[in-house]
Structures are given as C-alpha cells and as structure tokens.
N, C-alpha and C positions, 0 to 999 in steps of 0.2 A: 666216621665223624664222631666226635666226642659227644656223653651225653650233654655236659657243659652249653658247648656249640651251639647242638641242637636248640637247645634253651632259650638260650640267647637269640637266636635267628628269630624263633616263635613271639619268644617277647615284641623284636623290633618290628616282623611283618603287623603285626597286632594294631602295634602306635600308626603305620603308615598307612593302616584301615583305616584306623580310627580317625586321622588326620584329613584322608582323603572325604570322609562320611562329612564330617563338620565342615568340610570348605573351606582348608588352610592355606590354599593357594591366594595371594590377591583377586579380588573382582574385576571383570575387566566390565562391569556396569551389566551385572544381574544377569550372565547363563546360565545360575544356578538361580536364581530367581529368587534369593533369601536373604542374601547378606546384606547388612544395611549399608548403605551408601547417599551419598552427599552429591546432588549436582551444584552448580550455581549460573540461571541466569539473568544476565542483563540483558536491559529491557527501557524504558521510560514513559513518563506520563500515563495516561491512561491506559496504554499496553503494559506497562510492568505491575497496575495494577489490577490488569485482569488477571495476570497472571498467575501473581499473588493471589487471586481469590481461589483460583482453579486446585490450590494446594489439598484443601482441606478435601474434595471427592475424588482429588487423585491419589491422595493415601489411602483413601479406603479400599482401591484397589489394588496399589502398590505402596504396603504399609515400612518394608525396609528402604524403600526411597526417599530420602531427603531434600526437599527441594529449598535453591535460598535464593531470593530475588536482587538483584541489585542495581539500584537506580542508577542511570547512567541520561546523557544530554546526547537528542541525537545529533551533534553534529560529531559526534562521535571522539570527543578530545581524551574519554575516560578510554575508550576501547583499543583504540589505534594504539597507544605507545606502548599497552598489553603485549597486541599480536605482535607489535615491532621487536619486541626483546625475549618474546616467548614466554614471559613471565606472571604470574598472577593470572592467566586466563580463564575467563569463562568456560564453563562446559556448551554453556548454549548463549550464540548471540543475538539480538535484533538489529537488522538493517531494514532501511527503506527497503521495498524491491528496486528502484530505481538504481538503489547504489552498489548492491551485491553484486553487480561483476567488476564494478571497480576494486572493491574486497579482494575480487579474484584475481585479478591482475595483481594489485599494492601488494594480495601476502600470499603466492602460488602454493599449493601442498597444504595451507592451512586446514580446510575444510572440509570433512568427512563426506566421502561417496556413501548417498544413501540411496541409493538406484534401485536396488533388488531392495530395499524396505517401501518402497513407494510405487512397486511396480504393479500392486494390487490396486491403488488408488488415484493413478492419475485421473482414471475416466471420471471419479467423482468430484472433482474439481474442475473449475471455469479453464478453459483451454486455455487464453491466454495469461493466464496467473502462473505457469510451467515456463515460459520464455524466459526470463530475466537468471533464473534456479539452474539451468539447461546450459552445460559446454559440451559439446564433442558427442553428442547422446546420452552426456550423465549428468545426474541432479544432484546439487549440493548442499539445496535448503530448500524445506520447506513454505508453500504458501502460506500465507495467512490471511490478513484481511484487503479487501478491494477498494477502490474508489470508483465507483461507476457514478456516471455525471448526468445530471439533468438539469432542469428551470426549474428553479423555487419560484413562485409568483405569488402577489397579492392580491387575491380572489376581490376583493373590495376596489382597491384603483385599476383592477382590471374594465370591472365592470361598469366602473363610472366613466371609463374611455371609451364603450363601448368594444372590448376585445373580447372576441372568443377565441381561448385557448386552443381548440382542437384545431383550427384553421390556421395555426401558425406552423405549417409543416417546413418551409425552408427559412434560413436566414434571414434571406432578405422579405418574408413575411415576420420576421422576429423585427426587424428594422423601423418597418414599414407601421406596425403596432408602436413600437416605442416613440415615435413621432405624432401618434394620437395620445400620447403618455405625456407629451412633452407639451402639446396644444391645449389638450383637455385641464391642468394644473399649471398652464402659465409659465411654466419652466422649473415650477418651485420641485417636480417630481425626477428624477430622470428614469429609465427607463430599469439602468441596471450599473455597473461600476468594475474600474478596476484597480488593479495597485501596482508596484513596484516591484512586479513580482512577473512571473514568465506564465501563470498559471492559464492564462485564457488565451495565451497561443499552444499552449501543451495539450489543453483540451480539444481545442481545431485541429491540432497535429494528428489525434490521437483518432479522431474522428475521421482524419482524411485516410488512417494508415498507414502513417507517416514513421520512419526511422530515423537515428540520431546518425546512427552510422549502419554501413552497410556492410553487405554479407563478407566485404574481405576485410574488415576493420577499418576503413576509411570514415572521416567525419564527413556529416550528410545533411546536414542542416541548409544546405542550397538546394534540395531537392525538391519537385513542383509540391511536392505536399506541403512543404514547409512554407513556400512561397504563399500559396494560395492559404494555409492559417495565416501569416503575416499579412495577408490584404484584408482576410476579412476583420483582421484588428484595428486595422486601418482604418474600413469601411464603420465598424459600427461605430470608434470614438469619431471619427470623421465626421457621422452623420447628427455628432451631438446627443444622441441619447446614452450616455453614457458617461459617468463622471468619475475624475480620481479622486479616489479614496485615499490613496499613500500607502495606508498597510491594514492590517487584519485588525486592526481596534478601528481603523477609521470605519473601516467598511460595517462593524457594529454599530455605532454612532452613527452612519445615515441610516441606517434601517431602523432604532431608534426610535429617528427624527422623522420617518415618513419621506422619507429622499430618493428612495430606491424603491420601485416597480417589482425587481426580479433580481437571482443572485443566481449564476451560470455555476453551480459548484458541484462536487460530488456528494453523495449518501453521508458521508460521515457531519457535513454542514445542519445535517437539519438538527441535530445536538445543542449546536450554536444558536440556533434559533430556537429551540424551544428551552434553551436554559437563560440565553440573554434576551429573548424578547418575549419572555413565558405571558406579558398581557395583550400580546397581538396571537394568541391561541385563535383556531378558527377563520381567521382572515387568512391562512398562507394555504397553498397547494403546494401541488408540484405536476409538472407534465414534462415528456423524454422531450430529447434537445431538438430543434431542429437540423433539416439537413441540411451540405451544401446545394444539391439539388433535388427536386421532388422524388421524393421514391429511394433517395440513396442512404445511405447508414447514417444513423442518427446516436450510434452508440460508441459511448468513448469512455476511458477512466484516467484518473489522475488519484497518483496514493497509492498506500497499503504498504505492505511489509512480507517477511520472511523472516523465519527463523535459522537459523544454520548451527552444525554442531562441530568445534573446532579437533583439531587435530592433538591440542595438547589436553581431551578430557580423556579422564582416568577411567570414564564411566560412561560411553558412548551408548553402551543398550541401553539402561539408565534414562539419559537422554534423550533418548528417540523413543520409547516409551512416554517420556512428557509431555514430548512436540506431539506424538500421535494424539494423545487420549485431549488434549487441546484443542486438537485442529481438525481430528477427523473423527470424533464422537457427536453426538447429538449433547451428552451431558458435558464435555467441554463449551463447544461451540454457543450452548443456553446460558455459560457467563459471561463470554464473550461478548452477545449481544447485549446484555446488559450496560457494558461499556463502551456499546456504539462502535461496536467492529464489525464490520458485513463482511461474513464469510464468503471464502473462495470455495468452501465446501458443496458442491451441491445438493448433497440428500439433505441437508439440514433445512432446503428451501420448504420441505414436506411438514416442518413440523410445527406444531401448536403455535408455540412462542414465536416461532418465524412469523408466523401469518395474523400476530396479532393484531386488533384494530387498534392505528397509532390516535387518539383523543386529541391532539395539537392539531395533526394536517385531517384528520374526519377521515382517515382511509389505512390498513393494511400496509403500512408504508415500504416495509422490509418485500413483500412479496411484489409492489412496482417496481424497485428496483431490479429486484432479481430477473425479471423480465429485459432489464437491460443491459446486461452481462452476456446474453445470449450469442450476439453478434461484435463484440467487444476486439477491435483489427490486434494481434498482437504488437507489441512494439519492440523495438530491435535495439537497445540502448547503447551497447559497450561497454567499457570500462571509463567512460568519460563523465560523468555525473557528479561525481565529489568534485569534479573542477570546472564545470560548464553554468552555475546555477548564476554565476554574475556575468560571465558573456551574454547567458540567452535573455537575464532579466535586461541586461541595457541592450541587446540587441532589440525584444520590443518598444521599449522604449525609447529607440533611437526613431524605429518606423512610426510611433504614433507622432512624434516631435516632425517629421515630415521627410526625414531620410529616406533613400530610395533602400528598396527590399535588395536589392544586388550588392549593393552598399553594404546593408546593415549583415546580411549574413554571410558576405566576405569577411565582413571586419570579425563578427563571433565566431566564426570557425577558425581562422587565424589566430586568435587568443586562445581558442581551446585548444589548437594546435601545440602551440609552445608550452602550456600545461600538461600537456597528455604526452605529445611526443607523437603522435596518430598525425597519418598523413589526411591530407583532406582531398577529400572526392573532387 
C-alpha cells in the first residue's frame, strides 16, 4: 500500500470517528440522549394547557427536547384530516379515552406500540384506565386523566329537608330523598337535573358494568345493564325530582338559582362549581353515588383521556419521555392537578398536594375520590364512539319522553349500526 493511501484511509477513518462521536446520524427521538429535538403535541382546553405548563420542569430534565403545544377542538376536525393524509402530524395526540379505539379502527398502523415502555407501570395506575389503550395484549396510549363520579350535594337544602347523606345507600333512597327535596321547597327545588346529553345513562351503565359492545365486536347497547341504566332514568325523571336543564350552561344557571339539590357528575365538575358558584363556598359536599342495590358497587367514571404517539413522529423516544415525566412523575402529575385533572396514576394518590384540604367542599377532595376509582367496572367501548354520542343522546331521551327501553335501544343501535358498519348483538 502506497504511503499516499495510507494517509488518506487515516485521514477518512478519523472524520467517521469524529462524525460517529458528535451524532451525525439523524435522531430517531434521543438514543443518544443529546441532540436537540422538536416534539409537537395537540392537546385542548385545559389539557393542552397543562401541558404547556409541564414544559418548563420538563426541560430541566431533558434540556435538548423541545416541546410545542398545539391547540386543537376535541371534536377532533384539526387532527383527523392530519392522520387522514399523513401530513402535518403531531408527534403526540390527545383523544378522549372513550374515542381512542375508534382512532384505532379510522387510522390502523398509526399508532406507536408502547408495550415494553409501560410494562413497568401498568400496576401503578387505576386498572380500568388500561382497557380503552389495550388491543390484542398491546397498549397504544397512554392514560391520563379519570372521571370518577359521585353526588355533589347542598349540605344546607339537604339539611332543611331533613336528609342525611350517609343513609342514601341505593337509588331508590336517592329518589325517595329527592321527594322530601321536592315537599320540603314547594317544588321551587328539584332534587338534581339533566340535559341533552347521554351523560347520566353512561354513568348507570358504567356503574352497572356495562359495555357498548361486546367481546366479538357486536353493538351491545340492549344488554340488561343498559336496560336497567335506562329505567333508572326513567325512574328518577319519572318520579319528578329532576329537571331539564337542556345543556351544560343551563345546568350552571339552576345551581345559580338554588334550583338543584345535587349534581350526579364526576371529579372534574367540582372546578365548575367552585369557579361558577365560588359564593355558595361551604354549602356543597359531596358523597360516592348510590347503588342499584344495597351493598353493590357504587363506583363508576365518565371522562378523561389518553395520550398516544403516532406513527409519522420523527422523534418517538422524545415523546414518550414527555408522556412519561407527565403522567407517571409525582412532578408532572402536581401540574396536572393544578388543572383539575385526577390522575389515573396511583402513587401520586400518596402525595402532599393530592391530599390537600380542598377550602370550597371543607374536605381532602382529591383523596375521596381516589377512594372511588378502586372498584371502578372496566368498560368495553369499540370503535363506535365518534359515531354513537347522537344515537345514545336521543336514545335517552327518547325513554325519558315515554318510549319503551326495547324501542329506544333497537332504534340506537341500528343507527350506530349503519355508521360504524358493526353488527348488533
């Protein structure tokens, strides 16, 4: 070999260290743990700006990660026509959980298997918050926050009706109280309300252990659980203590007004209440929901979300480093609640800021809850969600108007049918 040759080989091997040393190959999202990088997720309303907050201690631990939030509407009009074209996507998106496997259905292959990233930490999260994330034995997004449901009540018209709380263990002791709500104020009170919305048959559903469809993909909305949430909707507008509200401002404006007793909602409601009703501080509680029958599960949720990391991010470690230090850190999770997000996390039930004393309900609010997440039925949804939310809302409200239950959930699942394409049970 020439000494020339020689030379020259030496020079080149040199530059291919030195290239190798600095990290010239692209990132595929931080194995080398250094190079700067750019995620981008959407998000909305008070989720996108939690997230946005999270930025600033998440750099301090991963100072070449770049994080950029981007507002998006959840009915999802910004995100869809992304994944549909491949184009402009997100690294990390937010869906309902409710709606993430119809995700998975509308855009197959999009979604990064994070399986062996979360196999250390399912056991630290609420067991049913894994169901909706879960195909075939692999998870495809991340938990995030819950809706676990209870009674808000007004410790004041309670007591003028002469109602103790702790005595209302089923339903129809919830009923049977709202009728002393209703004698006691003349009618000018009702007990409790609802709207135009499917939300307080989804929480009986939820409570009975009820699924949308079943385990071979069949729509399941005729099943006794379903049935029996539709009567007791029945049952309580039936029985009159209960009024419609129409929609989410109406239902602010009777509470207000001193019109409503009680508000059947989840964890994230009482925000609602102590930002729009900040001068009835101290009048409101709250106590777990009653059962259908004495002694049976009382625990149900409606809500919350997931995060998931798609298939066209450049920067997938990146990403999943965000969602983690977010969602399964004590220091994520303490901005989170800031913004009224009840984690699916459990250790975080252990800490300070959890177990604060809430000054509006006079109690530890975060940590009652967490108490009712324990028993929490999972729920079996499908991919039917992004198309069912106007069957099942006028499916209720076909039964409160006097429609028979066989009726109304023939006729919703038949609609979801021809939208989904899903045979029905």
């Amino acid at each position: 070999m020439s000494k020339k040759l020689m030379v020259a080989l030496v020079v080149l091997l040199g530059v291919a260290v030195l290239i190798a040393a600095c990290g010239g190959t692209p990132s595929s999202g931080g194995k080398s743990g250094s190079q700067p990088v750019t995620i981008k997720v959407a998000a909305w309303n008070d989720a996108a700006d939690s997230l946005k907050a999270e930025i600033a201690g998440f750099q301090k631990k991963y100072p070449h990660i770049k994080v950029e939030v981007q507002y998006v509407d959840n009915n999802y009009t910004k995100i869809m026509p992304k994944l549909a074209s491949g184009s402009d996507v997100p690294d990390i998106i937010q869906t309902q959980n409710r709606d993430f496997p119809a995700f998975m259905k509308k855009f197959p292959g999009e979604f990064v298997d994070i399986t062996d990233k979360v196999a250390g930490l399912k056991s630290k999260f609420v067991a049913a918050a894994w169901e909706p994330v879960t195909f075939d034995g692999k998870v495809y997004a991340m938990p995030w926050d819950l809706g676990p449901a209870a009674v808000y009540y007004r410790q004041d018209l309670f007591q003028q009706a002469g109602i103790e709380p702790s005595k209302i263990e089923t339903w129809d002791d919830f009923i049977a109280s709202g009728q002393k709500i209703k004698a006691r104020f003349g009618g000018n009170v009702a007990m409790t309300a609802y709207a135009d919305d499917f939300d307080l048959y989804e929480q009986f559903f939820s409570e009975l252990g009820g699924n949308y469809t079943s385990v071979d993909g069949k729509i399941d909305i005729g099943s006794e659980q379903s049935k029996q949430a539709l009567a007791m909707v029945k049952k309580i507008t039936g029985a009159g203590i209960a009024i419609d509200i129409k929609d989410w401002n109406g239902r602010i404006t009777a509470l207000k007004n001193n019109k409503v007793a009680a508000v059947i909602y989840p964890v994230w409601y009482a925000g609602t209440l102590m930002n729009s009703m900040a001068d009835q501080k101290g009048k409101w509680s709250v106590m777990p929901l009653p059962a259908f029958t004495k002694g049976g599960n009382n625990q149900a949720n409606l809500g919350g979300s997931v995060l998931a990391i798609t298939k066209q991010s450049r920067n997938p470690d990146a990403a999943w480093k965000f969602i983690e230090y977010c969602l399964a850190t004590d220091a994520g999770q303490t901005v989170m609640l800031q913004y009224g997000l009840f984690p699916s996390y459990e250790p975080f039930y252990e800490s300070a800021a959890f177990k604060k004393q809430n000054d509006y309900f006079g109690r530890p609010l975060y940590s009652f809850f967490a108490k009712l997440t324990e028993k929490i039925p999972p729920m079996h949804r499908g991919p039917i969600m992004l198309d069912a939310s106007k069957p099942l809302a006028d499916m209720q409200a076909a039964v409160i108007a006097g429609q028979s239950i066989e009726q109304a959930t023939s006729d919703a699942a038949q609609e979801i049918a021809k939208k989904t394409g899903l045979a029905v049970k």
